[in-house]
PDB file with SEQRES, HELIX, SHEET and CRYST1 records, atoms N, CA, C and O in Angstrom:
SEQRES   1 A   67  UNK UNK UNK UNK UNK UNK UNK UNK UNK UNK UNK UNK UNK          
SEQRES   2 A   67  UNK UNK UNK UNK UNK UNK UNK UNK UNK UNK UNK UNK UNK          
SEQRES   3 A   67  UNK UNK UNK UNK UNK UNK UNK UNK UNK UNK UNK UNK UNK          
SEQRES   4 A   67  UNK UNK UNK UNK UNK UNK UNK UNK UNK UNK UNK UNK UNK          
SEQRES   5 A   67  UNK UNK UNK UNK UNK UNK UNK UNK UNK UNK UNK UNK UNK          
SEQRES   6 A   67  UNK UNK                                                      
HELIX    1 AA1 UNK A   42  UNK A   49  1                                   8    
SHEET    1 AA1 2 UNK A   4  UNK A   6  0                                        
SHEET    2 AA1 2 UNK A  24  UNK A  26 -1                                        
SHEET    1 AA2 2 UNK A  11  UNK A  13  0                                        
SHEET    2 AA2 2 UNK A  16  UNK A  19 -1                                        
CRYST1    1.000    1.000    1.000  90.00  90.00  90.00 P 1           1          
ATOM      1  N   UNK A   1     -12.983 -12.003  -1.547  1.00  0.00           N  
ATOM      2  CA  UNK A   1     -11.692 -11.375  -1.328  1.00  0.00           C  
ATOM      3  C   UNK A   1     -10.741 -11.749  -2.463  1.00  0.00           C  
ATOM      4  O   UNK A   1     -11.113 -12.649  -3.216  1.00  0.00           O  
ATOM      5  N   UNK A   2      -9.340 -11.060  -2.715  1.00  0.00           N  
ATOM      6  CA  UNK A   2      -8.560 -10.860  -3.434  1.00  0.00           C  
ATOM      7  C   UNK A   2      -7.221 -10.927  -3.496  1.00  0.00           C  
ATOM      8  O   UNK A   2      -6.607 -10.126  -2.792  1.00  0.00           O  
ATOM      9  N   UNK A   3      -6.776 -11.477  -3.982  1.00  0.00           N  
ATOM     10  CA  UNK A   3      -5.085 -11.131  -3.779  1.00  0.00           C  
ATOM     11  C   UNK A   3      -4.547  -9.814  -4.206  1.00  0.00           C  
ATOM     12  O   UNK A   3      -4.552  -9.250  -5.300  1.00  0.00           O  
ATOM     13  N   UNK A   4      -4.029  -9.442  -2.910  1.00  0.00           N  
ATOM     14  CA  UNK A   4      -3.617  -7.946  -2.964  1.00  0.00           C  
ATOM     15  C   UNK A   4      -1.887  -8.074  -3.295  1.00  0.00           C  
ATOM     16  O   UNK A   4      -1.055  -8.878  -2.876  1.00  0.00           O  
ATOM     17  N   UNK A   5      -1.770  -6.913  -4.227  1.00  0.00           N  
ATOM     18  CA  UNK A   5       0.111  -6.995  -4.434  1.00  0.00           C  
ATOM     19  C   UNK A   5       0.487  -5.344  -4.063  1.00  0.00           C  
ATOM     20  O   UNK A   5      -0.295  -4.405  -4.215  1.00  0.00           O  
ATOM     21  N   UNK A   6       1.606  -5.273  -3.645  1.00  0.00           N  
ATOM     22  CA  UNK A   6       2.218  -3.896  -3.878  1.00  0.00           C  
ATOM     23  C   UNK A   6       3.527  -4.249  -3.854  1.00  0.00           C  
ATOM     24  O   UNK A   6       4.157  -5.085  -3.206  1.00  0.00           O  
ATOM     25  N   UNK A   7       3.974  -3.023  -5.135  1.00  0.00           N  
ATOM     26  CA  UNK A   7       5.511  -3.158  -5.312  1.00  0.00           C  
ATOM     27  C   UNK A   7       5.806  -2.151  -5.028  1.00  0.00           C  
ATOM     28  O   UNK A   7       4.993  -1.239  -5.174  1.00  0.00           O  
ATOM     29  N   UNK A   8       7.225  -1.875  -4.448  1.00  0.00           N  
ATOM     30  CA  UNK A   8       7.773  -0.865  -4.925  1.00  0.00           C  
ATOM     31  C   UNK A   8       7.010   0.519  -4.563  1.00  0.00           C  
ATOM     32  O   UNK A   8       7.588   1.486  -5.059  1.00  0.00           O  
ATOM     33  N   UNK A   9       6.120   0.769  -3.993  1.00  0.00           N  
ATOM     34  CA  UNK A   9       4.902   1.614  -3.230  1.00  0.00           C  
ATOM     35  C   UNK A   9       5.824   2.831  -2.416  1.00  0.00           C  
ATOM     36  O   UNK A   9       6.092   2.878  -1.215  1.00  0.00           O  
ATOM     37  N   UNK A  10       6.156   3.665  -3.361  1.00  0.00           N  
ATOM     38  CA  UNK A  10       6.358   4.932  -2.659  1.00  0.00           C  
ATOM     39  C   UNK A  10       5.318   6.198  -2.952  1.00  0.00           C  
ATOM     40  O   UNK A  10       4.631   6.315  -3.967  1.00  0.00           O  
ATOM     41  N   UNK A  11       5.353   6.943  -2.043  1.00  0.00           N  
ATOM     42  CA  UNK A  11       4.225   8.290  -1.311  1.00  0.00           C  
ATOM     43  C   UNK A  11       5.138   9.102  -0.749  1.00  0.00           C  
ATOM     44  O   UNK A  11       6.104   8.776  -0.060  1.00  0.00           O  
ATOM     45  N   UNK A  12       4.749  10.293  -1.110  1.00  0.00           N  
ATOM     46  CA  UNK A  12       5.290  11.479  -0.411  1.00  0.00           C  
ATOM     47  C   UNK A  12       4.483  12.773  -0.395  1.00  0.00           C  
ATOM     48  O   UNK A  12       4.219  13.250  -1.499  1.00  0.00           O  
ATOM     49  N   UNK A  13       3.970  13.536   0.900  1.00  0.00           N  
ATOM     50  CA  UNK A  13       3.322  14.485   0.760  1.00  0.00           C  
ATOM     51  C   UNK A  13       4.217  15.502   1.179  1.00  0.00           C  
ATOM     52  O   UNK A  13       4.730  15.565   2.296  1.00  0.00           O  
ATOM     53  N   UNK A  14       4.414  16.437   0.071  1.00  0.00           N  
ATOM     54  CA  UNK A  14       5.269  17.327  -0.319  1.00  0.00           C  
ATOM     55  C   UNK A  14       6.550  17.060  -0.180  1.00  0.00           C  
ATOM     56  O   UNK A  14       6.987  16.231  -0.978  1.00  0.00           O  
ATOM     57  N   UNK A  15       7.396  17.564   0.693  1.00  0.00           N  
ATOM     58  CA  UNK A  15       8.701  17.031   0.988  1.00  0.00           C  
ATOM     59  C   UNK A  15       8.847  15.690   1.594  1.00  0.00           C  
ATOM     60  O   UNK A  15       9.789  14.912   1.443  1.00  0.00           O  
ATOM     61  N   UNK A  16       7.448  15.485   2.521  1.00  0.00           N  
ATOM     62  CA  UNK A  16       7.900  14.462   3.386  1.00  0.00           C  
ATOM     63  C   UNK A  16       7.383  13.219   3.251  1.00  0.00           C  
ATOM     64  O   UNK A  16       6.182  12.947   3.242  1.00  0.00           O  
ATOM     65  N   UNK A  17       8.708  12.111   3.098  1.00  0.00           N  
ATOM     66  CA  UNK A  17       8.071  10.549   2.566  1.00  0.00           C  
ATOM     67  C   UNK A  17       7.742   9.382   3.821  1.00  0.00           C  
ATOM     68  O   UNK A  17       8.422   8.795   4.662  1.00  0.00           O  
ATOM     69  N   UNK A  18       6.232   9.414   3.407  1.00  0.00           N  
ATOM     70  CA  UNK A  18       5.216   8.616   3.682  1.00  0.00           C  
ATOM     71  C   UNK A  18       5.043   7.151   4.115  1.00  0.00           C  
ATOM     72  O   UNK A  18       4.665   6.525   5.105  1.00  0.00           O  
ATOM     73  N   UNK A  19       5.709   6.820   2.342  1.00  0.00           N  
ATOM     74  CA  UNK A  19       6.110   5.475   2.752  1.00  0.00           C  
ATOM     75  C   UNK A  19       7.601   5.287   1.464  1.00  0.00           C  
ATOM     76  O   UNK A  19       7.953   6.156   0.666  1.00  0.00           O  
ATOM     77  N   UNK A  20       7.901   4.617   1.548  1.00  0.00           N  
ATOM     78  CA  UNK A  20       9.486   4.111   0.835  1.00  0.00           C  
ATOM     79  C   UNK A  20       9.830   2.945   0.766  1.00  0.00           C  
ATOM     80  O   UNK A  20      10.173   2.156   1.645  1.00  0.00           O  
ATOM     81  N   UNK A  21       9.698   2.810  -0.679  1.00  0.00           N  
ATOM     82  CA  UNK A  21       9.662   1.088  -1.287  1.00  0.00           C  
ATOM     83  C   UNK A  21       9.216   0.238  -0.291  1.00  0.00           C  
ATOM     84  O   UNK A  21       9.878  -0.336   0.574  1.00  0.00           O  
ATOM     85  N   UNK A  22       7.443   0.207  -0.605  1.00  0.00           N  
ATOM     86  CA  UNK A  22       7.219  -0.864  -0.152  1.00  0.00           C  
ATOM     87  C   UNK A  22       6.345  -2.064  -0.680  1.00  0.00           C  
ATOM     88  O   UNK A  22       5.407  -1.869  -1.454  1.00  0.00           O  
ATOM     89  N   UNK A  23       6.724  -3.407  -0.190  1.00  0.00           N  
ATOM     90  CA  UNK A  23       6.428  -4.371  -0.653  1.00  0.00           C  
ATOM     91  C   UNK A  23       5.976  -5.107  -0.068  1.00  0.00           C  
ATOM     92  O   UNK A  23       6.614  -5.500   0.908  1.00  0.00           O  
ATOM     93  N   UNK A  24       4.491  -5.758  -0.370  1.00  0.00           N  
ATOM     94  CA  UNK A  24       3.504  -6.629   0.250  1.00  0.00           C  
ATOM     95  C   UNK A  24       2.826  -7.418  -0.541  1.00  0.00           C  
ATOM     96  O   UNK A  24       2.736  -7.059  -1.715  1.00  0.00           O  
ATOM     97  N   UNK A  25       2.160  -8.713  -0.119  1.00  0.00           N  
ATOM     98  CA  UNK A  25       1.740  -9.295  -0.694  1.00  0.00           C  
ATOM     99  C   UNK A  25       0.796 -10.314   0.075  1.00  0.00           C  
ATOM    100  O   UNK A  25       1.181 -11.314   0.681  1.00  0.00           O  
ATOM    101  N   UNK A  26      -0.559  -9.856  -0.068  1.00  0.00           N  
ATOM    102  CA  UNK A  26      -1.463 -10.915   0.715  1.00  0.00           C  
ATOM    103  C   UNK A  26      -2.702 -11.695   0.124  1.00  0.00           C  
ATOM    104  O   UNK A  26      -3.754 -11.332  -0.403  1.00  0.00           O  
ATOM    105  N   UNK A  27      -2.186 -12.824   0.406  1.00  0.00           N  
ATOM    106  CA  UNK A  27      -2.740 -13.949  -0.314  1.00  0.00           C  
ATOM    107  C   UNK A  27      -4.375 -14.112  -0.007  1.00  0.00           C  
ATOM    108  O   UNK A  27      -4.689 -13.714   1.114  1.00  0.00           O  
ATOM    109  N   UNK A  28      -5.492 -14.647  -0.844  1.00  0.00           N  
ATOM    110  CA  UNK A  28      -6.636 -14.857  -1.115  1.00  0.00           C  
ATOM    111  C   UNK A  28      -7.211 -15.219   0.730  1.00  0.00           C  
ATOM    112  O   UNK A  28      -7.223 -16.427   0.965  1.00  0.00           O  
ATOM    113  N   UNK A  29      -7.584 -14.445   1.763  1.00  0.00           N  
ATOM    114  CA  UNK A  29      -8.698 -14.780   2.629  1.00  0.00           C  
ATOM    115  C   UNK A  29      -7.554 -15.063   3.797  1.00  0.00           C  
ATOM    116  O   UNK A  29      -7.442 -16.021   4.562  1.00  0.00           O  
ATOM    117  N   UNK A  30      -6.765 -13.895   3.650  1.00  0.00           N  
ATOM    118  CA  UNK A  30      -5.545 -14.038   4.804  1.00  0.00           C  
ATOM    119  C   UNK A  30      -6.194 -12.530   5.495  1.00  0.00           C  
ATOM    120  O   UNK A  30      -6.743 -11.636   4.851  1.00  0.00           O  
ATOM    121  N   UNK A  31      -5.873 -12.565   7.428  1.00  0.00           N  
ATOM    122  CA  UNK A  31      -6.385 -11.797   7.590  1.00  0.00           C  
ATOM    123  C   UNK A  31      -4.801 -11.046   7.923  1.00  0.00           C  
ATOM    124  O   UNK A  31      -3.807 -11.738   8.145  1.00  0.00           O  
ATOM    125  N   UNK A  32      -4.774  -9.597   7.913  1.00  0.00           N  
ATOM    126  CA  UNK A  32      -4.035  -9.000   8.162  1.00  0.00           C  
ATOM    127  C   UNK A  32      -3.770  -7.277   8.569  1.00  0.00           C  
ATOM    128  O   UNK A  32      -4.052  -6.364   7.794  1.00  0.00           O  
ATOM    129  N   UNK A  33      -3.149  -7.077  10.004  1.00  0.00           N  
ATOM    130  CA  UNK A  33      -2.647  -6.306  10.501  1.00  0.00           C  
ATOM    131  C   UNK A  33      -1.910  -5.126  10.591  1.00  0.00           C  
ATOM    132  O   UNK A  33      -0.862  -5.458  11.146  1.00  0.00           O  
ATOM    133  N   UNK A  34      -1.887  -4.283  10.422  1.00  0.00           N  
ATOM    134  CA  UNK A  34      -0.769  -2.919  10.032  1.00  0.00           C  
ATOM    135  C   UNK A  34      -0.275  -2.381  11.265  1.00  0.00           C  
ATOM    136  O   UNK A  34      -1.068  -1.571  11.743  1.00  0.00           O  
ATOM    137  N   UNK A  35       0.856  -2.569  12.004  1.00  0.00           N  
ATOM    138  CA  UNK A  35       1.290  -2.226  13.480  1.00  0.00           C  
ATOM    139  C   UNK A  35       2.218  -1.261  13.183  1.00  0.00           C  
ATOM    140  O   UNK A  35       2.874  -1.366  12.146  1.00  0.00           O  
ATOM    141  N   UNK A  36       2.407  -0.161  14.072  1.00  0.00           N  
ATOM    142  CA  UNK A  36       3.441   0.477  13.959  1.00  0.00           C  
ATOM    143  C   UNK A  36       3.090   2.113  14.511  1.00  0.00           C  
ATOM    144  O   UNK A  36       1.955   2.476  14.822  1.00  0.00           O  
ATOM    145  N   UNK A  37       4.371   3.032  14.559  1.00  0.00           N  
ATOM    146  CA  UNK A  37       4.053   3.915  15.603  1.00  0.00           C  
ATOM    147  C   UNK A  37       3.258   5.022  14.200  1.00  0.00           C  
ATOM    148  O   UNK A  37       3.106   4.841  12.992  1.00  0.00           O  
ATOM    149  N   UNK A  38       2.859   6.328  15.281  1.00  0.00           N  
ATOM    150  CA  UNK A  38       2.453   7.473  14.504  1.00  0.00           C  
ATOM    151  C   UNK A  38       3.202   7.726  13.596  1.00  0.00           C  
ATOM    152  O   UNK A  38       4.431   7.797  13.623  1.00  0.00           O  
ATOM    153  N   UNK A  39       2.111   7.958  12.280  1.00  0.00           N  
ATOM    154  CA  UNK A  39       3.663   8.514  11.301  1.00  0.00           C  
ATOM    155  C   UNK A  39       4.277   7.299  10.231  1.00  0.00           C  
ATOM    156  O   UNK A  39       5.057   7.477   9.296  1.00  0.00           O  
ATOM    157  N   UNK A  40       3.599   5.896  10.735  1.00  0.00           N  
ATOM    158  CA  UNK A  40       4.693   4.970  10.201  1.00  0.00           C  
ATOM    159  C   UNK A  40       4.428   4.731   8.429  1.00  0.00           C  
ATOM    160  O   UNK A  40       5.192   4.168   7.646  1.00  0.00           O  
ATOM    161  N   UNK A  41       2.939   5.435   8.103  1.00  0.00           N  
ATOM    162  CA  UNK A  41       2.580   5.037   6.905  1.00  0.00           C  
ATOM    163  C   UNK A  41       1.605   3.903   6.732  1.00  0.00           C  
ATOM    164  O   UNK A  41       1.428   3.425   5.612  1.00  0.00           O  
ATOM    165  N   UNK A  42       0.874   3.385   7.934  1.00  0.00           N  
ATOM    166  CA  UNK A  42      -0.437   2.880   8.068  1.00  0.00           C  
ATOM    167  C   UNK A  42      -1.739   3.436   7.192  1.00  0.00           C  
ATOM    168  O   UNK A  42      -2.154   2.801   6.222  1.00  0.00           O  
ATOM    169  N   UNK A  43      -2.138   4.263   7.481  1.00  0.00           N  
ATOM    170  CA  UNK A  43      -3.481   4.576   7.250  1.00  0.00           C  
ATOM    171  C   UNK A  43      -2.959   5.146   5.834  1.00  0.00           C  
ATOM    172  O   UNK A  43      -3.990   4.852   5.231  1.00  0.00           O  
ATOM    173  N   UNK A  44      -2.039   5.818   4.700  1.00  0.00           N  
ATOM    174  CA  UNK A  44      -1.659   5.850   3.778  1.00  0.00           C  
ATOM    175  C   UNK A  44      -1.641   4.638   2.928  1.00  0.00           C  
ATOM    176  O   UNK A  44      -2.007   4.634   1.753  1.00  0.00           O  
ATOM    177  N   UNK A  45      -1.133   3.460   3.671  1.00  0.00           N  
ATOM    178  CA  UNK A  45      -0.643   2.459   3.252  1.00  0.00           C  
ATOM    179  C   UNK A  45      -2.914   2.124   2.369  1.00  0.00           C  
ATOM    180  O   UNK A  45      -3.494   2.248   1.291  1.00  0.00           O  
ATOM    181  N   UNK A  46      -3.196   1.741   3.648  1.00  0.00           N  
ATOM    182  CA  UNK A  46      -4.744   1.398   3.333  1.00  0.00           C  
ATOM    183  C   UNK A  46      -5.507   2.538   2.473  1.00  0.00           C  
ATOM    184  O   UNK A  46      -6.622   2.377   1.977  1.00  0.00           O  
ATOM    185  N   UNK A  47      -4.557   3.973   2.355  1.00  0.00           N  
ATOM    186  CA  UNK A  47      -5.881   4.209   0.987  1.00  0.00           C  
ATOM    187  C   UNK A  47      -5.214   4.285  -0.017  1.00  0.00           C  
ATOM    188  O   UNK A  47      -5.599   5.046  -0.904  1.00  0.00           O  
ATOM    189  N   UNK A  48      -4.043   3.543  -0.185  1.00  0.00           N  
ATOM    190  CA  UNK A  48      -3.923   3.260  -1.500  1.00  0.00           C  
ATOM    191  C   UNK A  48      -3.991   2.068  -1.484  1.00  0.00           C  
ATOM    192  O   UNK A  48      -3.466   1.697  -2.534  1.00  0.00           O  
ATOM    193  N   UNK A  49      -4.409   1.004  -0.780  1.00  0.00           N  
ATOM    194  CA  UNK A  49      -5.086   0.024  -1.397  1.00  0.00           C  
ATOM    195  C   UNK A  49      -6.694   0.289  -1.556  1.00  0.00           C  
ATOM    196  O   UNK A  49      -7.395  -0.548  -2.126  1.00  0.00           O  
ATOM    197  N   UNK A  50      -7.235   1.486  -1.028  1.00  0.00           N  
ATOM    198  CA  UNK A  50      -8.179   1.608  -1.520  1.00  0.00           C  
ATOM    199  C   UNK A  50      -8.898   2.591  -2.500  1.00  0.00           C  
ATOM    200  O   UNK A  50     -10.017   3.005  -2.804  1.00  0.00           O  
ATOM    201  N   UNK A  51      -7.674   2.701  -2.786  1.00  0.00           N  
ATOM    202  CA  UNK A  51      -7.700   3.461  -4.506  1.00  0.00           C  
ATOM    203  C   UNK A  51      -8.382   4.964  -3.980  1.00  0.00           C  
ATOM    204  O   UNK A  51      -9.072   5.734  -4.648  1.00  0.00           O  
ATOM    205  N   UNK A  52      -7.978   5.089  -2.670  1.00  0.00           N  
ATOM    206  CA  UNK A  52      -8.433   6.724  -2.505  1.00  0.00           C  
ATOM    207  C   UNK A  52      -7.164   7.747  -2.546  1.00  0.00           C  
ATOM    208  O   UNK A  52      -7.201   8.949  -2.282  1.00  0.00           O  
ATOM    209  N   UNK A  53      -6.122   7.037  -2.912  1.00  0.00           N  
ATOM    210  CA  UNK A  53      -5.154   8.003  -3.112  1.00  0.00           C  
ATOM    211  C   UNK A  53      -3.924   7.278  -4.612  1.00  0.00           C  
ATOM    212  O   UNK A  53      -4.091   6.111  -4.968  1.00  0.00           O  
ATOM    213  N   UNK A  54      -3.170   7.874  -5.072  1.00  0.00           N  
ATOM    214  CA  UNK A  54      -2.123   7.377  -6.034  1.00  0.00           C  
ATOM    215  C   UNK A  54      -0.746   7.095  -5.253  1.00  0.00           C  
ATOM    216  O   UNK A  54      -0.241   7.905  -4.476  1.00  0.00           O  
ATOM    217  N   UNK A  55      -0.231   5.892  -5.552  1.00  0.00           N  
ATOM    218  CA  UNK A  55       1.163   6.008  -5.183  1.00  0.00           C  
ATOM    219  C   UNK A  55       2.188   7.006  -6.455  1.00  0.00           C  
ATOM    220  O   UNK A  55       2.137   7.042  -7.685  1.00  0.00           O  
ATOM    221  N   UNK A  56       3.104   7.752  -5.396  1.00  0.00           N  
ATOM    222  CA  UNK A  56       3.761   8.197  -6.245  1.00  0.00           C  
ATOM    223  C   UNK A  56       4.841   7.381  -7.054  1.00  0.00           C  
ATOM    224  O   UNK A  56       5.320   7.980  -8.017  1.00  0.00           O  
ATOM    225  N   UNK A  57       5.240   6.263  -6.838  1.00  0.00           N  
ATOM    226  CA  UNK A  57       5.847   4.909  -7.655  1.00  0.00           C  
ATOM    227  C   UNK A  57       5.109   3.715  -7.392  1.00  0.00           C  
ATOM    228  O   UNK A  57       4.248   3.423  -6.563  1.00  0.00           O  
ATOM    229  N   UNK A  58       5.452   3.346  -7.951  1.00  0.00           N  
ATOM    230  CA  UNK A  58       4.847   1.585  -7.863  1.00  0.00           C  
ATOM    231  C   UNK A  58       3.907   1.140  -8.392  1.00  0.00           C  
ATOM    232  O   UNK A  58       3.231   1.918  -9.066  1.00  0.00           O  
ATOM    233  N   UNK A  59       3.505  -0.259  -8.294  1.00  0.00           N  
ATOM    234  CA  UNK A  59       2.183  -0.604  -8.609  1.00  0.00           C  
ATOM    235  C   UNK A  59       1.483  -1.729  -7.341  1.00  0.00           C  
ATOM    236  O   UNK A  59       2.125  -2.456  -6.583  1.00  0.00           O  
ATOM    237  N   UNK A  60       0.095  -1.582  -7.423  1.00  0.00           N  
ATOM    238  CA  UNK A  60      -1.040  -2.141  -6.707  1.00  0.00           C  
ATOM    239  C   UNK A  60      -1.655  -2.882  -7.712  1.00  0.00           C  
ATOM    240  O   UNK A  60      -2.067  -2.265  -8.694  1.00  0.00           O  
ATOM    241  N   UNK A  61      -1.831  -4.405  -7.638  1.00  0.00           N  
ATOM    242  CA  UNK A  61      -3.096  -5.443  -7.988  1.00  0.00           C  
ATOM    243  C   UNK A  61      -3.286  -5.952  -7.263  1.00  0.00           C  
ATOM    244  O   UNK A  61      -2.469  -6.519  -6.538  1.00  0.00           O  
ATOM    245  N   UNK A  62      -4.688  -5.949  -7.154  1.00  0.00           N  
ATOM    246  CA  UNK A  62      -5.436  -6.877  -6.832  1.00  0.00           C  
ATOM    247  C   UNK A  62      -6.878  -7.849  -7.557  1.00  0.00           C  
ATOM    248  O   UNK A  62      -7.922  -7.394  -8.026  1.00  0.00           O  
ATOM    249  N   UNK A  63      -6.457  -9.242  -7.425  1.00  0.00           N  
ATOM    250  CA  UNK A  63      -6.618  -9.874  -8.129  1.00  0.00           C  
ATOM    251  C   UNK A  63      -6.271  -9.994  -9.782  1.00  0.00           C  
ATOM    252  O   UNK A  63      -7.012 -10.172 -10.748  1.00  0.00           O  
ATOM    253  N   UNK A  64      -4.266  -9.748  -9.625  1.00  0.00           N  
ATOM    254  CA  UNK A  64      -3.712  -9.565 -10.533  1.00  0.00           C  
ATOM    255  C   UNK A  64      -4.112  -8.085 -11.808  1.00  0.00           C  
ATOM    256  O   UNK A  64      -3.490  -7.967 -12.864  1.00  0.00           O  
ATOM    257  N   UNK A  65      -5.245  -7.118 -11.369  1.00  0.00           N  
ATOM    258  CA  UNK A  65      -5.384  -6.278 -12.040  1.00  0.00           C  
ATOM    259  C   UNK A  65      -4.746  -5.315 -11.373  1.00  0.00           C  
ATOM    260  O   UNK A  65      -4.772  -5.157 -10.152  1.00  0.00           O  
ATOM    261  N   UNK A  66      -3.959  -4.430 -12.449  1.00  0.00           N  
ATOM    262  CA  UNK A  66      -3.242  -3.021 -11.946  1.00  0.00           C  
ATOM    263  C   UNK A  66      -4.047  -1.733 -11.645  1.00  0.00           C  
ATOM    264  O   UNK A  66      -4.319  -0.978 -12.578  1.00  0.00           O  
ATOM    265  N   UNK A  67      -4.383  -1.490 -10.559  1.00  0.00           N  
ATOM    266  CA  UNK A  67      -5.146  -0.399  -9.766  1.00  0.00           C  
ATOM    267  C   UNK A  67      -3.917   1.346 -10.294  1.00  0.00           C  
ATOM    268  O   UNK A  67      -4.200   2.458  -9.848  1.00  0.00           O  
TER     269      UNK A  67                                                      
END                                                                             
């Protein structure tokens, strides 16, 4: 596992925003949770950490490399 970063992580599909400045940071073999209602930017959130989608701002490293 890896240290994951996101800055500044905004998404928007077409008009409507996704997610809006967001900022996380999880440290080497931490386990962690995404709670929140329909809509909140969960499952967005996870494919751009898994490089299946682009944020429209920001940046993603993990293990200090820029994704």
């Amino acid at each position: 596992m890896a240290d994951v970063v996101l800055q500044g992580i905004e998404k928007k599909f077409g008009s409507v925003s996704a997610i809006t400045n967001l900022n996380l940071e999880i440290k080497d073999g931490a386990f962690v949770i995404l709670l929140g209602p329909t809509g909140a930017g969960k499952t967005t959130t996870l494919r751009l950490i898994a490089g299946l989608d682009r944020p429209d701002n920001g940046d993603i490293k993990i293990m200090a490399i820029r994704s």
